[in-house]
Every structure is written in C-alpha cells, then in structure tokens.
N, C-alpha and C positions, 0 to 999 in steps of 0.2 A: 782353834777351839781353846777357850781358857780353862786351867784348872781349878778345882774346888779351893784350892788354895788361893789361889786368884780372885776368887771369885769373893770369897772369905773376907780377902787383906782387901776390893773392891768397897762390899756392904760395911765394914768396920770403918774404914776411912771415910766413907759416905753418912755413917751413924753420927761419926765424929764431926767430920767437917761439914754438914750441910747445916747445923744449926749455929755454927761461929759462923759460916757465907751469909747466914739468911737475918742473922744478927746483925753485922758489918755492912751487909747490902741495903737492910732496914736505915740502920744509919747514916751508910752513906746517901742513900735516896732524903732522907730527911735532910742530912745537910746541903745537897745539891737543890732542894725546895725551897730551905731556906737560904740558900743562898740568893737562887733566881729571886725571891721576894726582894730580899736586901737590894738586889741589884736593881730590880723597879720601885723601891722605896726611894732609894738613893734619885734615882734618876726623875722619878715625881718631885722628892726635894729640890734638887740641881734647878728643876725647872720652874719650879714657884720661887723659889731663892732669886735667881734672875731676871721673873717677870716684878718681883717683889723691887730687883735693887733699879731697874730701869724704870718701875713706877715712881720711884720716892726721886729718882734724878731728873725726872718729867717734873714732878710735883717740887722740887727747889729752882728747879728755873721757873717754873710756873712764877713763883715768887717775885724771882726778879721784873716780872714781867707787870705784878700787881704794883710792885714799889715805884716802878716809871711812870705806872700809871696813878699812882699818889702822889704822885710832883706832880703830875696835869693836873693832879685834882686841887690841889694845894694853890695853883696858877705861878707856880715855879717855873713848870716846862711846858713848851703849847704843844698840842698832841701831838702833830708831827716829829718835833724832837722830840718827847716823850718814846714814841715809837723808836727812833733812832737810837737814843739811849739805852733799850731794851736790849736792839739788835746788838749794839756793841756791848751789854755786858752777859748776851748768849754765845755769839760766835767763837770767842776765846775759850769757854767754859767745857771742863774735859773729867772725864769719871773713868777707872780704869787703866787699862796701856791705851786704851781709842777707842772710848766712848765719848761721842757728840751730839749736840743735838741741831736739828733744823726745823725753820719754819715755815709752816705756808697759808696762804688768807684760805677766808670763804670758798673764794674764786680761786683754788688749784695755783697762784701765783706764788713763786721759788722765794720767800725773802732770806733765809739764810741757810748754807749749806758749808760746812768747811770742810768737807772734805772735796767741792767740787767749788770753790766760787765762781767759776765762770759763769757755773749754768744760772748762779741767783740774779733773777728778775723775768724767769721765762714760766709762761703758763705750762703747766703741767697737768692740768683736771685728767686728759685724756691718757695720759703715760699707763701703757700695761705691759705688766711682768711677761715672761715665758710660756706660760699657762694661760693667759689672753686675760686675766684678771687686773682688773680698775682700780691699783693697787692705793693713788693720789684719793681717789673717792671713795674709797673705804676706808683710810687712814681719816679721812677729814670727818665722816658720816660716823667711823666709831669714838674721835676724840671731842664729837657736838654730845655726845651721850653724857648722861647723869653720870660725872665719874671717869670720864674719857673712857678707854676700851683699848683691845690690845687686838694686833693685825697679821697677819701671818701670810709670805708673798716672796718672791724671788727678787734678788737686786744684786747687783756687783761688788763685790767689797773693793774699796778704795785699792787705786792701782791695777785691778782687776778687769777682766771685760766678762767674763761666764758669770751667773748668776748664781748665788747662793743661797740658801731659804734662810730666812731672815724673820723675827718676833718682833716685833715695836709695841710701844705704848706711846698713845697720842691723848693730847687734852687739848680741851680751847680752852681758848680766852677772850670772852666775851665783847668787854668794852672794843679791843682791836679787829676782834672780828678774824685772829689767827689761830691757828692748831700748831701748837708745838706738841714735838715728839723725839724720840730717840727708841732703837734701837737692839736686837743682838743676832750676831748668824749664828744660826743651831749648829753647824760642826763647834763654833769654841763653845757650846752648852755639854756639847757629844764629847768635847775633848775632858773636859769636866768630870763628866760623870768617867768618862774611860780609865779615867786617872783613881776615883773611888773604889770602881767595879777591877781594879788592880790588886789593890789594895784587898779589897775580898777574895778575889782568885788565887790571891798568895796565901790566904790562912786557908782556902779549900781544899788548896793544893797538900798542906802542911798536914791536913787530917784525913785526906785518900791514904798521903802515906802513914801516917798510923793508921787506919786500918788493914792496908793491905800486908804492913806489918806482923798484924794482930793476926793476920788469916795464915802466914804464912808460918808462923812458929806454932800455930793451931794444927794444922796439917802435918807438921814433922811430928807434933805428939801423936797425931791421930795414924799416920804410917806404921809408928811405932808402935804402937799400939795394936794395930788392925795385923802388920808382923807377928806378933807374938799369939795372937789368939787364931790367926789362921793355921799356925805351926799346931796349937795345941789341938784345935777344930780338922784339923783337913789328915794327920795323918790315921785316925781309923776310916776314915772316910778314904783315903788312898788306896788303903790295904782291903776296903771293900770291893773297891773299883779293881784293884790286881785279882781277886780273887773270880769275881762274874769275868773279868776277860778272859783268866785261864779255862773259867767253866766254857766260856762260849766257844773258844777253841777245839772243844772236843774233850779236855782233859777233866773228869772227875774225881781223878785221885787228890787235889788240894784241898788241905783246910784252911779254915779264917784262923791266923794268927792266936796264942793262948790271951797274949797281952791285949788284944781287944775285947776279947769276949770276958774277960774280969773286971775291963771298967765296971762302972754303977753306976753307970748316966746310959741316955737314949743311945747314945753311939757305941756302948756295951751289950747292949738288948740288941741294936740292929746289927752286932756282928755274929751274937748267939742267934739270932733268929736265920742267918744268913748260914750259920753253920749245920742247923737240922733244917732246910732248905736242901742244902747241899746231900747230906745225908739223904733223905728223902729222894733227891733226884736219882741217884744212885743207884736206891732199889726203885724206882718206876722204869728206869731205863733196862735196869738187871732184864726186870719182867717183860718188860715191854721186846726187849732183843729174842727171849726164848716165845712170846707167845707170837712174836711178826712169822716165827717158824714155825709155827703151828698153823697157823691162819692162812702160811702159803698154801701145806699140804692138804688144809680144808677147802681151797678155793680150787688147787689141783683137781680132787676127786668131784670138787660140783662140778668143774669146768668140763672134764672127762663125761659122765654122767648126762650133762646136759650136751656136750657134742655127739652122743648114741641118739639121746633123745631125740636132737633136730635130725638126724638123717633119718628116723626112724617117720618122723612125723613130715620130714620133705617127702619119703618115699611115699607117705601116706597122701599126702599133695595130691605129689604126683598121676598117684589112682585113680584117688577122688577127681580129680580135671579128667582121665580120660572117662571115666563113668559119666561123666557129667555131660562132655562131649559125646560120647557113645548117646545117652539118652536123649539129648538136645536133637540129635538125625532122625533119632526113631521116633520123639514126636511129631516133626517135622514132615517123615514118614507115612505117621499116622495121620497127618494132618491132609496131606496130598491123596492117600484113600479114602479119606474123609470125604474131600471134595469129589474125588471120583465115583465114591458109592453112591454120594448123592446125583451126580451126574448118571450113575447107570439106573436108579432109582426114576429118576424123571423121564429117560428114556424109554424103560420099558412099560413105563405109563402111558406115555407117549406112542411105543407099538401097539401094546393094546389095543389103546383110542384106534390106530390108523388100520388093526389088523380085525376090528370092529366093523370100521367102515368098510373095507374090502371085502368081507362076508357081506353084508349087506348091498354092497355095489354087485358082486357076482351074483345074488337071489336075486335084483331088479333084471343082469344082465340076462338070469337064466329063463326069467318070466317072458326077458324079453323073447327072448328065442323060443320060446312055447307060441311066442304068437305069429312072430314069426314063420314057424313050422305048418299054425293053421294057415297062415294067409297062403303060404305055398302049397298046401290041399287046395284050399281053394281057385288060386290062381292055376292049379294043375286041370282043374276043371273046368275053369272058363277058358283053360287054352282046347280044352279037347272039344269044349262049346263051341269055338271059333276055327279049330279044324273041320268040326262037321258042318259046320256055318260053309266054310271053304270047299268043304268036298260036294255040298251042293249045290255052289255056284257054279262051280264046274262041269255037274252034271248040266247047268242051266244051259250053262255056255257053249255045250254040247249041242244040248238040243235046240239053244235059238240058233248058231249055225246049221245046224242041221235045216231049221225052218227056213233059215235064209237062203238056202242054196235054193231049196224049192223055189221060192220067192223070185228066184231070177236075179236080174237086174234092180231090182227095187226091193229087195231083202240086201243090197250090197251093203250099205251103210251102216246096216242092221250088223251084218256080219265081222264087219271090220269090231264093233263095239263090244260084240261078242266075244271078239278074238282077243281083244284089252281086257275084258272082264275075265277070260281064264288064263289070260297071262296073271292079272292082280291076282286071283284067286292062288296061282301056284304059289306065285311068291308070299300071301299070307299063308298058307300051307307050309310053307319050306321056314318063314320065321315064326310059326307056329310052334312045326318039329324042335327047331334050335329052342324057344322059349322052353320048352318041353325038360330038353336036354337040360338046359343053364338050372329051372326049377327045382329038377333031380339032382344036380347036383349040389344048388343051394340048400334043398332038402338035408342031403345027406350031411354037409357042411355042417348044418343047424344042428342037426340031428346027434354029429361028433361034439360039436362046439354044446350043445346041452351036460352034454355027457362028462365032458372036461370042466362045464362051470360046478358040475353039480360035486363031481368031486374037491374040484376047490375048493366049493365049498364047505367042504366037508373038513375041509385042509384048512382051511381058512379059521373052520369053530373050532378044532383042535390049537392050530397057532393061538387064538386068544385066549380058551383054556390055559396054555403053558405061559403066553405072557402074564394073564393074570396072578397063577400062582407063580411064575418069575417077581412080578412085582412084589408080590408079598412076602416071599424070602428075601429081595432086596432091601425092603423094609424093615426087616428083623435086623436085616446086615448092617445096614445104616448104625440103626441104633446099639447094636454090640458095637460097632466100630467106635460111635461118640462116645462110649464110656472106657472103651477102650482105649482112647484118644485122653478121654481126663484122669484115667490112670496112668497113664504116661506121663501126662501134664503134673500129675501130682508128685511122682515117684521123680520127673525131672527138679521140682522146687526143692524136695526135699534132699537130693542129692545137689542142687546148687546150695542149699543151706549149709550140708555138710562139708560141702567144700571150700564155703567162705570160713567156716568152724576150723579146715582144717589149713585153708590160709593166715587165720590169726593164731592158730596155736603157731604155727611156722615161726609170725613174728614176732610172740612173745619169747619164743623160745629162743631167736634170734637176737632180740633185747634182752635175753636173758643170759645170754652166751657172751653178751657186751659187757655187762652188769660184771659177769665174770672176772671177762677182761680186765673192768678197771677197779674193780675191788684186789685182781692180783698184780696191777703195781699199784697201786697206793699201798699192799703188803711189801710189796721188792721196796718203795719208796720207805718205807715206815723201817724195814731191817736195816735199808742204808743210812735212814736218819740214825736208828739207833747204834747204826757201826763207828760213826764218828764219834761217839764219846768212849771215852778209854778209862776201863773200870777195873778195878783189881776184883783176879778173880771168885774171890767170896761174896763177891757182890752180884753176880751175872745171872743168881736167881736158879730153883730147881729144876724151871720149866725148860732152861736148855737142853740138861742131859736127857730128858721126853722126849725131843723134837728132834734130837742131833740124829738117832736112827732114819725116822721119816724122811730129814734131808739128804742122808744120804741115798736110801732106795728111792725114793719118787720123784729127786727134784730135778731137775737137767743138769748137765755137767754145768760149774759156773753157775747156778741161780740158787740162791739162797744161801749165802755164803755165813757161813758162824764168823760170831764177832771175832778179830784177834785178842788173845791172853796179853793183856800186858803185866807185865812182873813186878810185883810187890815192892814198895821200898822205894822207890824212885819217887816222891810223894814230892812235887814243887810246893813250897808254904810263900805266900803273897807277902811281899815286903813290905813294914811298916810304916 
C-alpha cells in the first residue's frame, strides 16, 4: 500500500510531467510522420529521377540511330550498313558504372546485347521472366507506343543467374523496324533511396535524443518538485491517519496534534474537525458503555418475566389440550349414544309394530279356538249320533242272528253277515268312545289354549301400551341427546379454539423469550464493543455509576463487566 505521500510526490510528477511527455510525444509523432513522408518523397523522387535518367539515355541513342538513318537517307550508306553502323555506335555506348543499351526487331530478334553477345542474333519473342510474364513482348508492344513506355519484369544481372526486378524504357524506331531500350535493377534504385532515407534517420535519430533529453531534466524538476509539496501536503495528512489508527485500536485518550489544527487551509479544518469527532466519540462511547449496562439489567428482568410467563402459559397448554382431549371422547361419546338412541328409537317402533301384530295374531288365534270349541260340541254330538247309530246295529245284529238261527240252515249266510255287522258295529262303538275321549280332551285343550290366548292378549295390549309410550320417551331422548351432542360439539370448538389461542401465545412467548435472547447479546456485544475503547475517566459518563449497582446484584458472575479505568495522563499525541 502506498502512502499519501506517495501518492502526493505520484500526482505532482504526473501534473508535471505528463504535459512535457505529451508535448515531446506530439513532437516526436510529428517528426516520425514527417519523416516517414520524407522517406516516400525521397524514394518517389529516386524513382522518377531514374526512369527520367534511362528515358533521356533511350532517347540519345535513339538519336544515333536517326543519324544512320540520315546517311541512308542522304544515299551515303545503303540501309543495311546504315543498320550496321547504328549497331556499332550503340553497342559501345555506356551511362553510369553499367548502364547499356540493347536491341531488338519487330520480330523479338537479339540485335544487340553487350552484356551477353553471344546470345545476339537469337529470336526471343517468347522469353518469360520468373513470373511467367512475356517480358520480350511487352518491352516491344510498350516501346511501338506514342513515346515508348516503361516495363517492369525479372532478369539476371550480368554475371548473375537469379533474377532481379528490373525497370526499362524501350522506344522504336520506325524506319528499322527496332525497339531500343535500356534499363535499371530496383535493388541499386533501393540502394539509392537507402543511402537518402540514412541520411534522414541520422537527423531523427539527433531529435529523439533532444527530446528525450528535454523529458528527462523535465522529470528531475518535476520529482523535485512533487518532493517538496508532498512533504508539505502529506504531513497533517499523516498525523491524521496516526491519529484514526490509534482511535481504531481502542485508545480515545489521543488528540490531533495543536500544530495541525492551527493551519488555515483545508488540512487545518480537517484536523479541527477530526478533533471534536474525537471528542464527541468519547462521550457517545462514555454513554454508550453505562447505558449497554442498563439495557442488560432491562432485558434481564424482561427475559425473567417472560420465562414465568411461558411456563405459566405452557401449563396453560397443557390444560387446554387435555380439556380439549377430555371433550373430543365425550363428543365422540355423545356421538355413539346418539346413534344408539336412535338405534333403540327404531327398535322400539319396531316392537310396537311387531307387538301390534301379535295381539292381533292371538285375537285371530283365540277366534280361532272359539270355533274350534264349537265344532267339537258339535262333533261330540255326531259322535254320540254314531254311537247310538252303533248301539242299534247291534241290537240289529242281535236280532237278525237271532232270526237266523230260526231260519236253520238257510238263515246261515244271513247269520254269518250278521255276525260282521256287530263285529263293525263294536269296533265303530269302541272308536266312537276313543273319538269321545280325544274330543274331550281337545275340548278342554281349546278350552285352556283360549284361556291363555286371551290373557296374552291382554299381555300382548299392555306390551304395546308400554312400547308405544317407550317409543315416545325414546323420542324425547333422542332429541335431548342431539342437542346434547351439539353442546358438546360446540363447547369442544370452542375449547379447540382456546387451545390453538393457547398454542400461539406459547409461541409468541416463545419468540419472545428469543427476542430476549438476542436483544441480550447484542447488549453483552454492544458493552464489549464499548470495553475496547479506552477512556479517561471523566469521560465514562453519569449513567455508569446508575448501572454499576444493578450489575452487580442482578447480573451473573462474569456478565456485564464495567469498562476498565484507564489512568489519566498517559495521553499518546499522533506524530506529525
């Protein structure tokens, strides 16, 4: 981390020297622009310079060439020598360390070359460069032009076998029917300009270093400079920063130096203002230490307070759930009478009905047995009909034997029938007696069995009397029971209601016993922030000697400890 002072002598030297850099960089960029121009003026010159000096050496041999041809014309020379004479006052002819020229016809045919003569007299129309360019055909096609023309193409330099790029200018010459030309490889154009573009780089070179000259005795003023005003800038500013570090330590006993806070600039104002800052902290801290001791023994007696409350209101819970319980079975309870009043309700409807019909089934049975009773009068009488029926066949039967004995022999037949006839007659007589008997005693049977339905019956109208007013007490019973049932029902909501009431108080009181909790360390936290700063004692405020009783009766051993007294006089002052 840098200091203000750093940082001071940093922005001063940067005030200073970034407008000498930006001055000097302006400069130098301009002269490095103009240089680079220079260097491509130059090198455009160089290059017109030389198409310029190989044009006018094209154009003096040209010359000679018209002059041979003004002795043919003259009839001095006949054209063939005339030609000849051309060649031999071209082939010698030299511009330069080795510049030459050569010729060639219409037809691509070698007439003069001196830097190769073997090759003159060989067709060359078709000869291509490197680059696969027709270099013979273009030389020829740009020297037929208005002016000749200039050709650019790869060729060996004499001696040589690799190809070098190479500029020519070619002309013809009409009457002959030949293109002369000459000439130059771009490296010695390159070598040329290189030799110029030197010569510039040396005076470039000559003005970096004045400037960078310029930048660097700029810079030792501005060091010096940006020195001296960080010394004066950075020490209340130092004495500020000693001052906040011993505060943040803990220690409130320092003040800000006298000799800062009498400047009359901003950095005199921010050390006065930093002084009643300090001051200020002093007494909030004072306060702050004696009232964290107050606020404990107030969250004490709420926390006390509200932990009676919550047992008082769990016990209350607790109640309320078995009430609630309790009354949840005896609806439940109620509920299961319910259904069984009704069940004995329909039941005894139910006897009624059945104890209804059984009176009426005994009246049908007892009728029946009234008829019964006649028909055995009756049938007592047709048996006594059929005993006398009997008792006079027997008298019959008596006396037809009798007649038949008279009869002899031919009453025999007679007699024997006779004697079957009071045989049958006994035996209907004797099941006569028995019929007699069984009647009397079905009589009498009837006669009990009447006697038994009639009291039945009489049992029988009493039972559905008592069922019926059974059923109607049932019916009152029922319906006590269902209101009975919705008083229970009701008294159980309302004790559920109670009890969810007495469930949330539980849990407020529960989050309220939290609440407690952390309101009393954020007080423990709040006395221990406040225990770390170190206050001379006139400073710790009235509210401690309040509070110092409270902590000691109420607080636990160890919790809420009073700040320690640190002793007057020991006062650190922050160095300038």
């Amino acid at each position: 981390m840098h200091s203000i002072r750093t940082r001071i002598a940093l922005i001063s030297i940067a005030l200073c020297a970034i407008p000498v850099i930006a001055l000097q960089t302006f400069h130098l960029v301009s002269l490095v622009s103009q240089h680079r121009q220079s260097k491509a003026q130059v090198q455009v010159e160089q290059l017109d310079a030389f198409d310029q000096l190989i044009r006018s050496q094209v154009q003096t041999a040209h010359g000679l060439l018209a002059r041979a041809y003004a002795l043919h014309k003259a009839g001095k020379l006949s054209l063939a020598a005339a030609k000849a004479q051309a060649m031999a006052w071209v082939r010698p002819l030299r511009y330069g360390k080795s510049g030459y020229f050569w010729i060639d016809t219409y037809e691509g045919k070698l007439l003069v070359l001196p830097s190769n003569p073997a090759a003159e007299g060989q067709i060359r129309i078709d000869l291509r460069d490197k680059r696969g360019k027709y270099l013979i055909r273009e030389i020829i096609a740009n020297g037929r032009k208005s002016g000749g023309g200039f050709t650019d193409y790869y060729f060996p330099k004499p001696g040589k076998r690799e190809a070098q790029r190479k500029r020519s200018y070619s002309l013809a010459f009409a009457p002959f029917r030949w293109v002369i030309g000459t000439g130059n490889y771009v490296d010695d154009v390159d070598a040329a300009v290189a030799k110029v573009a030197a010569k510039h780089d040396r005076q470039m070179r000559s003005a970096i270093i004045g400037a960078v000259v310029s930048v660097l005795l700029a810079l030792g003023l501005a060091v010096l400079f940006a020195f001296l005003a960080a010394r004066f800038l950075s020490r209340p500013i130092e004495s500020a920063v000693e001052l906040t570090r011993v505060i943040a330590s803990g220690d409130l006993r320092v003040d800000m130096p006298e000799e800062v806070q009498s400047r009359r600039d901003e950095l005199g104002t921010l050390g006065s203002s930093m002084q009643r800052m300090t001051e200020q902290l002093r007494e909030v801290i004072g306060d702050m230490s004696g009232l964290s001791g107050e606020l404990g023994v107030a969250i004490d007696e709420i926390a006390a307070g509200n932990d009676s409350l919550a047992q008082r209101t769990s016990a209350q819970a607790s109640a309320t759930s078995q009430i609630a319980a309790t009354v949840e079975e005896a609806t439940a309870t109620m509920e299961m009478v319910s259904q069984q009043l009704e069940q004995a309700k329909s039941g005894s409807t139910k006897a009624r009905e059945v104890a209804a019909e059984g009176g009426e089934v005994l009246r049908q049975a007892l009728a029946a047995m009234n008829a019964i009773r006649e028909s055995s009068t009756e049938i007592a009488t047709i048996i006594g009909l059929i005993d006398e029926i009997a008792f006079q066949t027997q008298i019959l039967s008596i006396n037809a034997t009798i007649e038949a004995a008279r009869a002899g022999q031919h009453g025999r037949g007679f007699a024997v029938v006779a004697a079957e006839v009071r045989r049958l007659a006994g035996r209907s007589s004797e099941a006569a007696a028995k019929i007699r008997e069984l009647v009397a005693e079905s009589t009498e049977q009837v006669e009990s069995g009447s006697q038994l339905a009639g009291r039945g019956g009489e049992a029988i109208a009493g039972i559905v009397e008592t069922t019926t007013e059974l059923a109607s007490t049932m019916v009152e019973v029922a319906a006590a029971g269902a209101q009975i049932n919705a008083g229970v029902g009701e008294i159980g909501g309302a004790v559920a209601q109670l009890d969810t009431t007495s469930q949330d108080n539980a849990a407020l009181v529960e989050e309220t016993a939290a609440a407690a909790a952390h309101v009393r360390e954020q007080a423990r936290a709040l006395r221990e922030l406040a225990a770390r700063f170190e206050l001379d004692q006139r400073d710790r405020g009235h509210t401690l000697s309040s509070s110092s009783s409270h902590d000691a009766a109420d607080s636990p051993p160890g919790e809420w400890p009073a700040p320690s007294a640190v002793p007057s006089g020991s006062v650190p002052h922050a160095h300038a």
